[in-house]
N, C-alpha and C positions, 0 to 999 in steps of 0.2 A: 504494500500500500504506500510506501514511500516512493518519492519521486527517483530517487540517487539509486534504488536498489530494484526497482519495483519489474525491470526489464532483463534481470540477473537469472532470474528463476527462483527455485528455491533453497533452503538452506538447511544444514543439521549443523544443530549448539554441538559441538567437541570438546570445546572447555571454558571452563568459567572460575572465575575468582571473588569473591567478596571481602570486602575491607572495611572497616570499622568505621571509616568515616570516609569523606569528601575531600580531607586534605590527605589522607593516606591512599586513598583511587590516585588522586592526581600523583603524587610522589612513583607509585609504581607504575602508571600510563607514563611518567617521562624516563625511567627506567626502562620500559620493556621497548622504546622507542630507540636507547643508545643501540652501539654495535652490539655490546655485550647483551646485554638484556633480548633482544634478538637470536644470537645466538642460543641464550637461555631457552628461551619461546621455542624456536623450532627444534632443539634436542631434545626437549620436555615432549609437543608434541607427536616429534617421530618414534619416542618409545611409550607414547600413548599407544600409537594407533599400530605398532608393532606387537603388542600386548593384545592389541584388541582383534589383530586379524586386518585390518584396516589398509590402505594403502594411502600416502600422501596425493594431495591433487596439484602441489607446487610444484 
């Protein structure tokens, strides 16, 4: 129903995080944005989805 996404098709949640607060989303959104954190993201989850049977789509 969004305009940005809405011609994408559909989607499956794979992974999700929750955080205590609004100033702690934001600290780990500009973390998971550096190299590192990146890095983190995709080795976390390619052995998600190597666990789960799954194949990356990237």
């Amino acid at each position: 129903m969004v305009v940005s996404t809405k011609n994408r098709g559909t989607f499956e949640l794979i992974y999700y995080e929750a955080c205590i607060d609004k100033y702690d989303a934001l600290r780990r959104e500009r973390y998971l944005k550096t190299g590192m954190g990146k890095r983190y993201l995709k080795n976390r989850l390619k052995r998600f989805l190597s666990l789960t049977g799954r194949s990356a789509a990237w």
